[in-house]
C-alpha positions as a Markdown table, in Angstrom:
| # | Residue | x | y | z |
|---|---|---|---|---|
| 1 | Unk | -1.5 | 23.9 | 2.3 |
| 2 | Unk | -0.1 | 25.7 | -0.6 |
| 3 | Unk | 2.3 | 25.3 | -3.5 |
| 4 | Unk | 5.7 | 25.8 | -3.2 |
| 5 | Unk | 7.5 | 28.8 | -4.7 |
| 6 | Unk | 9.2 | 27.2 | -7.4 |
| 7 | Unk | 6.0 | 25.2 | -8.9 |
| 8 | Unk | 2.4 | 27.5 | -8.7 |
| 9 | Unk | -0.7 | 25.7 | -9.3 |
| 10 | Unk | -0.7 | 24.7 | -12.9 |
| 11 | Unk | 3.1 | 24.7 | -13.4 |
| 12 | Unk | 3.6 | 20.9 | -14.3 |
| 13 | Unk | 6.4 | 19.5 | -14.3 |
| 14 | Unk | 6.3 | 16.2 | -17.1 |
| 15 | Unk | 8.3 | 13.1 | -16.3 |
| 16 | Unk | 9.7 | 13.1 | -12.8 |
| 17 | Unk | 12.9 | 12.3 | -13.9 |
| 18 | Unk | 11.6 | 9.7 | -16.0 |
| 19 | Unk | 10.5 | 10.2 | -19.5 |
| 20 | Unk | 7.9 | 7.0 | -19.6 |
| 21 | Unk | 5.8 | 8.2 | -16.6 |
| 22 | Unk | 2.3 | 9.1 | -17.4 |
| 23 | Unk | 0.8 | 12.0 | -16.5 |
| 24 | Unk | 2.3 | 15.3 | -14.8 |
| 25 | Unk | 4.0 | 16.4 | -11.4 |
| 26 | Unk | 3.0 | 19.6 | -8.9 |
| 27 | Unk | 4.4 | 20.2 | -5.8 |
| 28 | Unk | 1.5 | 21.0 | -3.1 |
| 29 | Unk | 3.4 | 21.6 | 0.4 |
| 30 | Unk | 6.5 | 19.7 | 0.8 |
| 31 | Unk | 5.5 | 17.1 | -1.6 |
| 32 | Unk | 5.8 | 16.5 | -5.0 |
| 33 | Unk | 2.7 | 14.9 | -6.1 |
| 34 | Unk | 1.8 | 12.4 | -9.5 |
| 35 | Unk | -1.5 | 13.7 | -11.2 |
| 36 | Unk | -2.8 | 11.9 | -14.3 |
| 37 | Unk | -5.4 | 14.7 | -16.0 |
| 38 | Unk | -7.8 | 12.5 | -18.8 |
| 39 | Unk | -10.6 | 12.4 | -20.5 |
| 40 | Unk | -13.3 | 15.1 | -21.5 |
| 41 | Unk | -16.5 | 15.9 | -19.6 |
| 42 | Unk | -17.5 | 17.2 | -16.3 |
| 43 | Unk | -14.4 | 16.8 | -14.0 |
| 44 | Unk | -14.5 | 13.4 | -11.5 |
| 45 | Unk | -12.0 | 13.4 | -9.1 |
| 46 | Unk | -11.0 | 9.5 | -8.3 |
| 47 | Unk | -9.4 | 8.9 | -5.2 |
| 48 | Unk | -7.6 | 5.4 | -5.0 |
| 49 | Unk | -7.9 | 3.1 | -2.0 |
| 50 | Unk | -5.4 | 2.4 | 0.8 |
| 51 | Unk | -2.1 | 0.9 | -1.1 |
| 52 | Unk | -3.3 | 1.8 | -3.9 |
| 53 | Unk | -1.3 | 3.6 | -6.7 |
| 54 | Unk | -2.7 | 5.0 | -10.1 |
| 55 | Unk | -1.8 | 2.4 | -12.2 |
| 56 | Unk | -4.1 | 0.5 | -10.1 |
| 57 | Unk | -7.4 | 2.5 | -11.8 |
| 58 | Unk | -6.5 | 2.3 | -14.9 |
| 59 | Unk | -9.4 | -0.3 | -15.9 |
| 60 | Unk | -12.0 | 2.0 | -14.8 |
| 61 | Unk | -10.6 | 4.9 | -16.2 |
| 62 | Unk | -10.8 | 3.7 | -19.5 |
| 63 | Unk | -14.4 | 3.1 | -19.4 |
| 64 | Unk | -14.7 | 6.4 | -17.7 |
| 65 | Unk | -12.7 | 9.1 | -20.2 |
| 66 | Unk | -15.1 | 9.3 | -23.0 |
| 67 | Unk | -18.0 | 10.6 | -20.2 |
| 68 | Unk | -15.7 | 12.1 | -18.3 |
| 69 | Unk | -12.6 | 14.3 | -17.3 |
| 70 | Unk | -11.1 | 12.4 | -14.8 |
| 71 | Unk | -8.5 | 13.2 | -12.5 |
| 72 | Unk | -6.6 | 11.4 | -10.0 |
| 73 | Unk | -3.3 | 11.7 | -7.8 |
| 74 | Unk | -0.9 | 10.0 | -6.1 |
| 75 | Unk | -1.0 | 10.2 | -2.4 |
| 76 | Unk | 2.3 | 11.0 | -1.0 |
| 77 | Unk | 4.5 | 8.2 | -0.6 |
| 78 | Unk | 2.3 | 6.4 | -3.9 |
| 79 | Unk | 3.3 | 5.4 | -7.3 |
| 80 | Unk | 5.2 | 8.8 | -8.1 |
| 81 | Unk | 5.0 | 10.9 | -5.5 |
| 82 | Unk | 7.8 | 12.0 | -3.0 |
| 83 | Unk | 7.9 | 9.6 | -0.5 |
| 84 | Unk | 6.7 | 10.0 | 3.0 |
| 85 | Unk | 9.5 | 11.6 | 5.6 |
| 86 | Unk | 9.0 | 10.9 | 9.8 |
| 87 | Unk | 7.5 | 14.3 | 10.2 |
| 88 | Unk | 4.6 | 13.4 | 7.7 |
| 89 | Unk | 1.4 | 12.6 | 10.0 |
| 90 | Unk | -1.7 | 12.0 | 7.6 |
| 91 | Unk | -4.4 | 13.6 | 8.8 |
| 92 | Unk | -8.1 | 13.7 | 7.3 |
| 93 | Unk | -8.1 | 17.9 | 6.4 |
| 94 | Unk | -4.5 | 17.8 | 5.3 |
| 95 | Unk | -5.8 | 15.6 | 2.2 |
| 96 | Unk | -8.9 | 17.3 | 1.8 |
| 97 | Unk | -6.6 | 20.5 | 1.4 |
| 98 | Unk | -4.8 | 18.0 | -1.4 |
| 99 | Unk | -8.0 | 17.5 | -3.3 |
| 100 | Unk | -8.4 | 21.2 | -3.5 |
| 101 | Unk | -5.0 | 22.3 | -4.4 |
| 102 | Unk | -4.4 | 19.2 | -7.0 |
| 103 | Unk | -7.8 | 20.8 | -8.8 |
| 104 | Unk | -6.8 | 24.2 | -8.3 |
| 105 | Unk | -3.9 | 23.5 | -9.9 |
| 106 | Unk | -5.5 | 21.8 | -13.0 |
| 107 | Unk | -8.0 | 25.2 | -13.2 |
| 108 | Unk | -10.6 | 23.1 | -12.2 |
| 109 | Unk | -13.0 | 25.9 | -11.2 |
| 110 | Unk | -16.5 | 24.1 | -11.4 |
| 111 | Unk | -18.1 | 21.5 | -8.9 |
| 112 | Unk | -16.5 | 18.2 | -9.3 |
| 113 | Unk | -18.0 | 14.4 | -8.6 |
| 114 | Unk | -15.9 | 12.8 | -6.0 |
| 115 | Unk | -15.3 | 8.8 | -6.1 |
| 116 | Unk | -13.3 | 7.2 | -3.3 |
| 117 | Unk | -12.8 | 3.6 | -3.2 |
| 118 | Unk | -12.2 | 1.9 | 0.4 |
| 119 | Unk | -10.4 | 4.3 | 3.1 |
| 120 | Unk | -10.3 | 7.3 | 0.1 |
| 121 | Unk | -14.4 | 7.1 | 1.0 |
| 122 | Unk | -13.0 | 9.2 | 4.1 |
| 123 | Unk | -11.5 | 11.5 | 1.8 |
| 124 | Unk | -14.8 | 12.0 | 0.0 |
| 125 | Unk | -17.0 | 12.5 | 2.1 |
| 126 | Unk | -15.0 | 15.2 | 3.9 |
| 127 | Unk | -14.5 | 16.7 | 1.1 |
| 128 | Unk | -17.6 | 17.2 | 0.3 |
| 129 | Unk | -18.9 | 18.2 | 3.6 |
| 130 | Unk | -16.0 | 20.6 | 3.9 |
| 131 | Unk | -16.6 | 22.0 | 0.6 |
| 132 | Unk | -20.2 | 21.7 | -0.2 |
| 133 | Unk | -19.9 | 24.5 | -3.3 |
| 134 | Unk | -17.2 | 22.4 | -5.0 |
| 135 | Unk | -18.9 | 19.0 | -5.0 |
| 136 | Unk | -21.1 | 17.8 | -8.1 |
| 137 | Unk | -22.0 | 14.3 | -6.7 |
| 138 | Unk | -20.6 | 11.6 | -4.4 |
| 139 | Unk | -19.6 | 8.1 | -5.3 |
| 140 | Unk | -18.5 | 5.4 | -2.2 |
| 141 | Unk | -17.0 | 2.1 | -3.6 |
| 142 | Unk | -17.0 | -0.2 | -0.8 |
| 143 | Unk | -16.1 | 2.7 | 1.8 |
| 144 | Unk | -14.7 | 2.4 | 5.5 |
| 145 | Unk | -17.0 | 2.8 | 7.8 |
| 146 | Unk | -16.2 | 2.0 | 11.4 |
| 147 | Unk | -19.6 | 1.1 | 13.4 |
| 148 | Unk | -17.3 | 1.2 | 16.8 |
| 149 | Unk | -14.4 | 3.3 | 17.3 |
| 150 | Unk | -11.4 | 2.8 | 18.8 |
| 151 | Unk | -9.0 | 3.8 | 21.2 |
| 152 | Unk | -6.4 | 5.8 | 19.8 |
| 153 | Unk | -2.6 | 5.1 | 20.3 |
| 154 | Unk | -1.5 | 8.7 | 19.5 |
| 155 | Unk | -0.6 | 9.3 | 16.1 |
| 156 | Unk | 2.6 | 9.9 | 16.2 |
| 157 | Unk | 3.8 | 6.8 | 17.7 |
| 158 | Unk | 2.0 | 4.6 | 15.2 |
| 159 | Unk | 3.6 | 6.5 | 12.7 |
| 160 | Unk | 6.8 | 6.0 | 14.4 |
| 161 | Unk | 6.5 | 2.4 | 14.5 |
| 162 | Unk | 5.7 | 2.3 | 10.7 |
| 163 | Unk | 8.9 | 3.5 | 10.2 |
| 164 | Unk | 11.2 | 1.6 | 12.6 |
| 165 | Unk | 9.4 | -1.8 | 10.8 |
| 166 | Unk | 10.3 | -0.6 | 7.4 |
| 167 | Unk | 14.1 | 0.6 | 8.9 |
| 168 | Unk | 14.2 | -2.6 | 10.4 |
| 169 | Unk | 12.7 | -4.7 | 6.8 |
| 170 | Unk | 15.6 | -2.6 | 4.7 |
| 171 | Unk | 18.1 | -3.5 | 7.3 |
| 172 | Unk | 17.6 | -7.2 | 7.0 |
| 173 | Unk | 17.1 | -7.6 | 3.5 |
| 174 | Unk | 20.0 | -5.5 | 2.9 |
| 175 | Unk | 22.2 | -7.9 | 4.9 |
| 176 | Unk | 21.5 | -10.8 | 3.4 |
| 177 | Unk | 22.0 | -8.9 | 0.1 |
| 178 | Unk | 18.7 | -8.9 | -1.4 |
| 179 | Unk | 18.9 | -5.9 | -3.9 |
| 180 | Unk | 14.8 | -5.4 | -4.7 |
| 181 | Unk | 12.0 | -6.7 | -2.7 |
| 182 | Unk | 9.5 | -8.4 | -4.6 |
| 183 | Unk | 6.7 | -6.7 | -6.3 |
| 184 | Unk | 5.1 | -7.9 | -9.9 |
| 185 | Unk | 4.2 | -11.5 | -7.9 |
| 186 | Unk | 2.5 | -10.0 | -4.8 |
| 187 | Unk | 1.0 | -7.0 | -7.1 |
| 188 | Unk | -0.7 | -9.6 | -9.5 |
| 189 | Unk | -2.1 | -11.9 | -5.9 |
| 190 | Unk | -3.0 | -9.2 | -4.4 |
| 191 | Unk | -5.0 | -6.9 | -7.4 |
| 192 | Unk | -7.6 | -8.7 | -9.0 |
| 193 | Unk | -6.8 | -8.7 | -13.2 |
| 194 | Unk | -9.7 | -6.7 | -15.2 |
| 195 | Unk | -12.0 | -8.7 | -17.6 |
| 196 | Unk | -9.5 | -7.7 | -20.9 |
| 197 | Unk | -6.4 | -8.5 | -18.5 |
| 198 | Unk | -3.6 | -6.4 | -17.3 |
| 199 | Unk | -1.8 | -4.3 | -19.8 |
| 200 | Unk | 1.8 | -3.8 | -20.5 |
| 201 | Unk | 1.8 | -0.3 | -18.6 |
| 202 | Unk | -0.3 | -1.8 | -15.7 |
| 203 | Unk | 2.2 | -4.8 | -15.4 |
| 204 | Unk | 5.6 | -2.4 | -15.7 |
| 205 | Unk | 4.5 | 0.1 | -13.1 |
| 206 | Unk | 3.3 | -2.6 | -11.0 |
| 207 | Unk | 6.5 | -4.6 | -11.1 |
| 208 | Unk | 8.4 | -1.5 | -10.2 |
| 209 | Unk | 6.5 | 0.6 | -7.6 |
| 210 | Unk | 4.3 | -2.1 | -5.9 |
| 211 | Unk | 5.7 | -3.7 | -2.7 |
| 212 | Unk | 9.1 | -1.5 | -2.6 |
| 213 | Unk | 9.9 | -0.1 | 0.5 |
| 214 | Unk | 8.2 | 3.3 | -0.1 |
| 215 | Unk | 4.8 | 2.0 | -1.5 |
| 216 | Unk | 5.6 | 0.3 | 1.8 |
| 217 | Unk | 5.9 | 3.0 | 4.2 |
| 218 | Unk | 3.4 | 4.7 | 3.0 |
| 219 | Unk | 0.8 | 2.5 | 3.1 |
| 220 | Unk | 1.5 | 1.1 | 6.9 |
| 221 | Unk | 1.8 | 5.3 | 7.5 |
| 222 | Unk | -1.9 | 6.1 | 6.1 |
| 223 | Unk | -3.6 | 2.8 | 8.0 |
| 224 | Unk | -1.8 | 3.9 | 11.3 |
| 225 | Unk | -3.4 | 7.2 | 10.7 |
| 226 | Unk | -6.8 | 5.6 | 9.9 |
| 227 | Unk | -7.8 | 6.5 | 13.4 |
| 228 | Unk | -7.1 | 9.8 | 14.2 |
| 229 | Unk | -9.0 | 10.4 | 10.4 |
| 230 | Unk | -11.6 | 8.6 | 11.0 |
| 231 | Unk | -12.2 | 10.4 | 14.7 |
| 232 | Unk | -11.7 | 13.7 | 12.5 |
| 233 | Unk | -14.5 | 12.8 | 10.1 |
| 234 | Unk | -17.0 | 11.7 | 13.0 |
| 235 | Unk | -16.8 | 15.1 | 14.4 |
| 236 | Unk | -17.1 | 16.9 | 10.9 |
| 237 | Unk | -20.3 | 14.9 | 10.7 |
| 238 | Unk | -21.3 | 16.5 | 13.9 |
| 239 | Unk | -20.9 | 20.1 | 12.4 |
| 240 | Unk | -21.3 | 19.9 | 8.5 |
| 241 | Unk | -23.8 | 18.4 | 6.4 |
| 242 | Unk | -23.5 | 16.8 | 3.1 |
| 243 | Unk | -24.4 | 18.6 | 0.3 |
| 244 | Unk | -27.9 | 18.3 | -1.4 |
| 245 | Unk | -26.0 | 16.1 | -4.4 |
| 246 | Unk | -26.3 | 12.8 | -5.5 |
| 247 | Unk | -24.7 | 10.5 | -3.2 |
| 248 | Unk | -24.1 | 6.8 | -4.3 |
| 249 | Unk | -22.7 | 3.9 | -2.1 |
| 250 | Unk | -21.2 | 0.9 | -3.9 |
| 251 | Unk | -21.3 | -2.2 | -2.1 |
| 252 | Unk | -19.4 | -5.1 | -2.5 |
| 253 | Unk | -21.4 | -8.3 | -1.2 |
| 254 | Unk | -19.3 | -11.6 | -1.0 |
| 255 | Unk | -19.4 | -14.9 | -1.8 |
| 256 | Unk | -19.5 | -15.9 | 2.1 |
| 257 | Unk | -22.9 | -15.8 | 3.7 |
| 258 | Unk | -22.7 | -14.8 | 7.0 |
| 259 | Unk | -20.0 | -12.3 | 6.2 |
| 260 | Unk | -22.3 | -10.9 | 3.2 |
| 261 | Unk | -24.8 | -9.7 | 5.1 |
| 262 | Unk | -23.1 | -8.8 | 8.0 |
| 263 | Unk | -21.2 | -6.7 | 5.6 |
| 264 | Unk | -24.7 | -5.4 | 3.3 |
| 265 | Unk | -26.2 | -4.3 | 6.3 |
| 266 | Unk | -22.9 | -2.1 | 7.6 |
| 267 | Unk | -22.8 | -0.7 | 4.2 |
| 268 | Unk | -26.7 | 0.3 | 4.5 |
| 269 | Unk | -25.6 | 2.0 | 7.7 |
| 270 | Unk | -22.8 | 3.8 | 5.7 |
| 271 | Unk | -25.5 | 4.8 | 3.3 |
| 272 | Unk | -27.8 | 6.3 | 6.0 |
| 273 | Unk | -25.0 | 8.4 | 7.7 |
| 274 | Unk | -24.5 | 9.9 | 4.3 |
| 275 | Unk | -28.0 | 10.3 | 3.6 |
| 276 | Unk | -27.3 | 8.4 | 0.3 |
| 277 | Unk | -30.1 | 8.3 | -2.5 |
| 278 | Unk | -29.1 | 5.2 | -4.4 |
| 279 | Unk | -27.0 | 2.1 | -2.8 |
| 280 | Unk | -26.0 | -0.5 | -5.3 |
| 281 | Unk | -25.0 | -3.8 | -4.5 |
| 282 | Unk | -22.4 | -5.9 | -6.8 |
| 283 | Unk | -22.6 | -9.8 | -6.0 |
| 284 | Unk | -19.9 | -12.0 | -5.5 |
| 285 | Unk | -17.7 | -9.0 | -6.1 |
| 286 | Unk | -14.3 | -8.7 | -4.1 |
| 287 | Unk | -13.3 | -5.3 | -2.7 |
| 288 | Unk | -11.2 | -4.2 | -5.2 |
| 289 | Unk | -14.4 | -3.9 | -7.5 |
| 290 | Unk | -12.7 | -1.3 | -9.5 |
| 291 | Unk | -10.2 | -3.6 | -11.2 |
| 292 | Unk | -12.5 | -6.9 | -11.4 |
| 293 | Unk | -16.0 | -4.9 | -12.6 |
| 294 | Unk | -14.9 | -2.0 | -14.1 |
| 295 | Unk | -17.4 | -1.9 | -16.1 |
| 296 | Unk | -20.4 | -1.7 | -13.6 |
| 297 | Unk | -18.7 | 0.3 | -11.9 |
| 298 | Unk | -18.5 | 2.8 | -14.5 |
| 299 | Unk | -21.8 | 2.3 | -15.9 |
| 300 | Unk | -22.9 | 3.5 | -12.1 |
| 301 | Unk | -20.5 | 6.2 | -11.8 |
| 302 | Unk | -22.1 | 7.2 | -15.2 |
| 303 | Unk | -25.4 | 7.4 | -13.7 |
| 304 | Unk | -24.7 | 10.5 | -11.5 |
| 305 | Unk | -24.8 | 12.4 | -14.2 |
């Protein structure tokens, strides 16, 4: 996967067409992809969970910037990025090729710590068995990990039908003239708020980009590739090792007790496959840990160092 022509790695272009969007935009293949570049230290890269846009970090960033550089992007059809067209098929080395080029592109040269947070745990753990040199340190917040898998419906038809439901969504809520679907309501059920609260950027993006038929698309598009990605990974960990680097799993033990320890001991299987030297488990925490305890979250993130 490379650059286009018009925008080499490292030529940025600011805005998007909008003059309050945070952060910077480099086109890697044929999309145009949202990178937010923050912070001073050794480089982290943070990869967001499934439906998951930037904005959606931002509480752990905060507490991360002033240990580390951190960089994060938005998968395609996310927050800023170019939407998702029917030829796009996810696929677990296409966004591992992503990782690459978004650092290449900021000159990040040196080896970087690698978070994922739920399905992104995919992402980082390929990575870093694909590119062993490049990776500082591991972080898994709550990852996917499928004890079972299952039979595949090929890709391309699950894509397919993720497409044909959002047509199909767009066609009926255009006819009975509904002009935006709703977004800020669901966003604010559906995200946990951080201990200080949501902020005014949080709560603008949120009500614009969240639940809107591309944030839409992309999502159903990513899970109905979960699959094929995670059938990619199994075989990677047939023929590549993880790197001798930290390796931290997260775990986020609910309040229910027969799912909790159901869902502990799957985790300590997770931990095991990635031959993991610390797994840390956060009580009564709900999965999207990195927006309801940011701050142990980066307090352990921290400790990789």
């Amino acid at each position: 996967m490379t650059p286009s022509r018009d925008e080499a790695p490292g030529d940025f272009v600011t805005g998007g067409g909008d003059d309050t969007a945070p952060g910077d935009f480099v086109t890697v293949g044929e999309h145009r992809l949202h990178v937010l570049d923050e912070g001073a230290g050794p480089p982290l890269l943070l990869m967001a969970a499934l439906g998951s846009n930037w904005f959606d970090l931002d509480p752990l960033v905060s507490r991360l910037v002033s240990s580390w550089r951190v960089i994060r992007y938005d998968r395609p059809g996310y927050g800023l990025s170019s939407p998702v067209g029917r030829q796009h098929l996810p696929t677990l080395l296409g966004e591992v090729d992503r990782m690459v080029e978004v650092l290449d592109a900021r000159g990040v040269t040196e080896p970087v710590v690698v978070v994922g947070h739920s399905l992104a745990s995919l992402y980082v753990e390929a990575f870093a068995r694909r590119h062993p040199e490049r990776t500082a340190g591991v972080v898994v917040l709550d990852g996917s990990y499928v004890l079972v898998p299952w039979r595949l419906v090929p890709l391309s038809f699950r894509v397919g039908n993720a497409h044909r439901l959002v047509g199909t969504a767009r066609a009926v809520t255009s006819r009975v003239g509904l002009r935006r679907w709703p977004s800020l309501g669901v966003w604010t059920r559906v995200v946990p708020a951080p201990p200080e609260g949501r902020g005014e950027s949080q709560r603008h993006w949120g009500a614009r980009l969240f639940g809107q038929p591309e944030f839409l698309l992309a999502m159903l598009v990513e899970n109905a590739a979960f699959g094929a990605m995670n059938k990619t990974l199994r075989q990677l960990r047939r023929s590549s090792p993880m790197p001798r680097v930290p390796v931290t799993v997260v775990v986020a033990s609910s309040t229910l007790p027969g799912w909790r320890l159901f869902w502990e001991w799957k985790q300590q299987r997770y931990a095991d496959v990635l031959g993991a030297d610390r797994i840390t488990v956060l009580p009564r925490a709900k999965h999207f840990l990195v927006s309801e305890r940011p701050d142990e979250v980066a307090e352990i993130i921290d400790d990789v160092r």
